[in-house]
C-alpha positions in Angstrom: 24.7 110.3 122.7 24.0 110.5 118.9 20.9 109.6 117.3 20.0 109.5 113.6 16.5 109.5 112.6 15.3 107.5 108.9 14.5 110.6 106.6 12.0 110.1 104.2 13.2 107.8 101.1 16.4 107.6 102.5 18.8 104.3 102.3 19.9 102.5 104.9 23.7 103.1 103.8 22.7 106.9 103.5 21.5 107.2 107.4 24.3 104.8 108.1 27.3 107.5 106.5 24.9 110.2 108.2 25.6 108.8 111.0 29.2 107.7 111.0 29.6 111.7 109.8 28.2 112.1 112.9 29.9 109.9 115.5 33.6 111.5 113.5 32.6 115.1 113.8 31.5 114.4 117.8 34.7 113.0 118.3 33.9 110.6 120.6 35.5 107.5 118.9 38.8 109.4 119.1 38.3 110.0 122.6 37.4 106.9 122.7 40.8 105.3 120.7 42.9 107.3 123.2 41.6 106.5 126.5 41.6 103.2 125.6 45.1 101.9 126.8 45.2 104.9 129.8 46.9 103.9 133.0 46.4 105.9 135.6 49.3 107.4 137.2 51.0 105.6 140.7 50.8 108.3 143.4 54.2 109.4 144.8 54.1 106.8 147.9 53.1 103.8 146.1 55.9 104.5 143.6 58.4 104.7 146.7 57.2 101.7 148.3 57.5 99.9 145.0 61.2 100.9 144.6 61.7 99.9 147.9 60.2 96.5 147.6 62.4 95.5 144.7 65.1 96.6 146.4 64.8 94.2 148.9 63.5 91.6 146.8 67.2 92.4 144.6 69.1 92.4 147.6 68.1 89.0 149.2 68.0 87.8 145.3 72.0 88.2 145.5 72.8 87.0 149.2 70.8 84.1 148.4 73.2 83.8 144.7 76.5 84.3 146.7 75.6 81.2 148.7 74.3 79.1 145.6 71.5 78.8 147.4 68.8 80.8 144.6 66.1 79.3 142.8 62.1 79.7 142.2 61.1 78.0 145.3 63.5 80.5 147.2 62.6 83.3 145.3 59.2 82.6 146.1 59.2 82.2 149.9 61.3 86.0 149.9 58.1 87.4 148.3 56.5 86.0 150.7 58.0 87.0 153.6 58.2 90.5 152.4 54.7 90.9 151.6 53.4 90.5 155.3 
C-alpha cells in the first residue's frame, strides 16, 4: 500500500503528483490494467467435456434440420436433455 504524507508548505497538486509518481514507479496500476480482463485457463477435462457437448448439441442440431423439424423451442429441449 502507498501512502503520502502533507510535507510542510506543500500543495495539494504537489502531494497529489508525489503520489501518482508513486503509485507509477510501484507498478501496481499496470498490474492492475493487465489482470484486469484475465480469464483463467479451462483445465484439460472441462475443455474435453465442452467439445464433447457441442458435439452432440451439433449433431442432434442437424438430424433435427434433415427432418425440418429445427427451431428454438427444439433447440432448447436438446440442451436440456443433455445437461442431465
Amino acid at each position: 500500500m502507498i501512502q503520502v504524507r502533507k510535507k510542510e508548505k506543500e500543495t495539494p497538486e504537489s502531494m497529489i503528483r508525489r503520489f501518482s509518481r508513486r503509485v507509477q514507479q510501484s507498478g501496481t496500476l499496470q498490474r492492475a490494467r493487465k489482470l484486469r480482463f484475465r480469464r483463467e485457463e479451462k483445465s484439460k477435462t472441462e475443455r474435453r467435456n465442452e467439445a464433447l457437448y457441442k458435439t452432440k448439441i451439433r449433431k442432434e442440431i442437424g438430424r433435427l434440420k434433415k427432418f425440418g423439424k429445427f427451431d428454438d423451442e427444439s433447440l432448447r429441449e436438446i440442451k436440456k436433455k443433455l445437461n442431465r
